[in-house]
N, C-alpha and C positions, 0 to 999 in steps of 0.2 A: 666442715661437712663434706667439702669436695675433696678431701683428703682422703676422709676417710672412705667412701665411695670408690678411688682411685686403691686404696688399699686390698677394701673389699672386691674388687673386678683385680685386681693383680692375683689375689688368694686365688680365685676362682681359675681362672687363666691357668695357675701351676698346677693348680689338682685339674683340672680336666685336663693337662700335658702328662701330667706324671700317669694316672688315668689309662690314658690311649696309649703311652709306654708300655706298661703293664699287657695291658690287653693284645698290642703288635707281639710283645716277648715273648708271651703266655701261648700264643696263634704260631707264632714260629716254631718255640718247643711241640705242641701237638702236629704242628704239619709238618715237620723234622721225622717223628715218629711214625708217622701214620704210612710215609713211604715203603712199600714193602722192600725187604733186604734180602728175598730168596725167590727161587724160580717157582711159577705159577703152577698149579698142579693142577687142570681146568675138571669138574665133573661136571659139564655138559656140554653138550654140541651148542649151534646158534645156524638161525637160517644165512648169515654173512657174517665174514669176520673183514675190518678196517683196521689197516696201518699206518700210521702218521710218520710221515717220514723225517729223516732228521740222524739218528746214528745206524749206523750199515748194518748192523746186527737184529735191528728191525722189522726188515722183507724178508731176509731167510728164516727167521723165526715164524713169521704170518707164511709166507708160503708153504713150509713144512705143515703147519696147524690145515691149512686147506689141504692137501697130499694125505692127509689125517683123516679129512674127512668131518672133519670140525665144524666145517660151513661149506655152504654149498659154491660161492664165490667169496672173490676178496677184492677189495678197492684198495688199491697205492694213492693216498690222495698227501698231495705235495710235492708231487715227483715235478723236477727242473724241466725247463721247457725243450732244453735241448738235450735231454737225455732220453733215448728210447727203450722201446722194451725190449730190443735185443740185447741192450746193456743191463739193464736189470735181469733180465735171463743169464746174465755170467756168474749172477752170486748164487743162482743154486741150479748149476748145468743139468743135475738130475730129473729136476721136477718147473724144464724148460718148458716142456708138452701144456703146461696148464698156463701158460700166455694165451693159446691160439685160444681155449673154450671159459676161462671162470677166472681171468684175473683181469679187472678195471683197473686205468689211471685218470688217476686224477692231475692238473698243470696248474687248473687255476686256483687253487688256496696256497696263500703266502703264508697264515700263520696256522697258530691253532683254530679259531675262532674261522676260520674261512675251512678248514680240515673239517667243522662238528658242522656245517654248511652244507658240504658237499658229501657228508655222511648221508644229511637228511634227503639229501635230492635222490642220491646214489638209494639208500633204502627203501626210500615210498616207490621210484621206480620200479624194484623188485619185489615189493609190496613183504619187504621183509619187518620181522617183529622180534627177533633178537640178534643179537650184535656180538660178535668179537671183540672188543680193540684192545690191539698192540702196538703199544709206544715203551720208551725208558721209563723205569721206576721213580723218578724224580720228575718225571711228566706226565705220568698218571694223573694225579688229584686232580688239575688242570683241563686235562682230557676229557676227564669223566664226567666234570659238570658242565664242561660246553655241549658235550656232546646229549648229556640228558637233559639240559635247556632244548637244544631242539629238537630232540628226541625223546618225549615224558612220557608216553605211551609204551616205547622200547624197550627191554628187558639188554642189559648193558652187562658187557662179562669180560671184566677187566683180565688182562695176560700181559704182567708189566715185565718188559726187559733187562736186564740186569747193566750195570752200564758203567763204563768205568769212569765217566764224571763224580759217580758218586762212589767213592772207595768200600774197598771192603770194610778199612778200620771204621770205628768211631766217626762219624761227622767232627763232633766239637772237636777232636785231636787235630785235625787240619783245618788250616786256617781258609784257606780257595775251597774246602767242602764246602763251609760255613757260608763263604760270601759268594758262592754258589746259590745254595740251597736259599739262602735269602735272598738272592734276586729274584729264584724261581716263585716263593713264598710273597713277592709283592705283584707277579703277576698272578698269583693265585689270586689274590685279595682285588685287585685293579676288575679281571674276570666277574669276580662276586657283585664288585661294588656296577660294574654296567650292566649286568644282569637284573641287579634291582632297581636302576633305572631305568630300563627299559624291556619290562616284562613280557612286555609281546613278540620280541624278536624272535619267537619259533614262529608266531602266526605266520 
């Protein structure tokens, strides 16, 4: 009997392995896909647009969107403790003027999850109710549900970067897209899974 018992809890063991296999592969193919693969075409303004910093093509992209007139300010939030804003004025010398009146930094969020933080402070501050955000296309998905965890009330208007972590080819053709894209894809899932543990973390 205790054999069999030991057989039946073994069965059980591979099917719920094989199971979350399925399920991890099947999450990977849709979040593989869902990355957008061309540049944003925005139809609407937002009271703010936020940039998460992280690849250089980032800020000149959000900074032109403000120059636009896209949003009324913009928050850099992740920017290095020792880098200032006349340094970030050198990536887009044109549109330097908008340091002194409508663009925030942000120093203290280290990852994403301190970045959708410092959104929410940065927001209710300016008592804003739609959003920009501009990061890499492969850090979209990421972005967009930390940032609408603490921001649920927020109307969120993705402008995802184009970025050369993520090649133009195919994903599945390179091998470093792939084991990219699946690291990225388990902080996708890690995000979810502490969000459902701790529902409250916008309160």
């Amino acid at each position: 009997m205790l054999a069999g018992l030991a057989r039946w809890i073994g069965f059980l063991t591979m099917t719920a392995g094989v199971v979350a296999a399925l399920l991890i592969t099947g999450g990977f193919f849709w979040f593989a896909w869902s990355i957008p693969d061309e540049e944003a075409s925005l139809k609407r303004n937002a009271d703010g647009i936020v940039v998460l910093t992280g690849a250089a093509s980032r800020i000149p992209d959000a900074i032109e969107l403000l120059a636009a007139d896209r949003g009324k300010r913009l928050l850099i939030t992740g920017v290095h403790r020792a880098t200032s804003a006349r340094e970030i004025a050198r990536l887009t010398p044109l549109y330097s003027k908008f340091f002194t009146c409508c663009i925030d930094l942000d120093r203290s969020a280290l990852n994403t999850f301190g970045n959708a933080l410092e959104a929410k402070r940065w927001a209710r501050q300016h008592n804003f109710n739609s959003l920009i955000v501009v990061t890499s296309n492969w850090h979209m998905p990421r972005a967009m549900v930390e940032l609408a965890h603490q921001l649920p009330e927020t109307t969120l208007i993705a402008y995802p970067v184009m970025s050369e972590k993520v090649k133009t080819e195919p994903w599945w053709s390179s091998i470093d897209t792939a084991r990219f894209l699946f690291a990225e894809y388990l902080k996708y899932l890690f995000a979810l899974s502490r969000m459902g543990l701790d529902p409250d973390t916008a309160a």
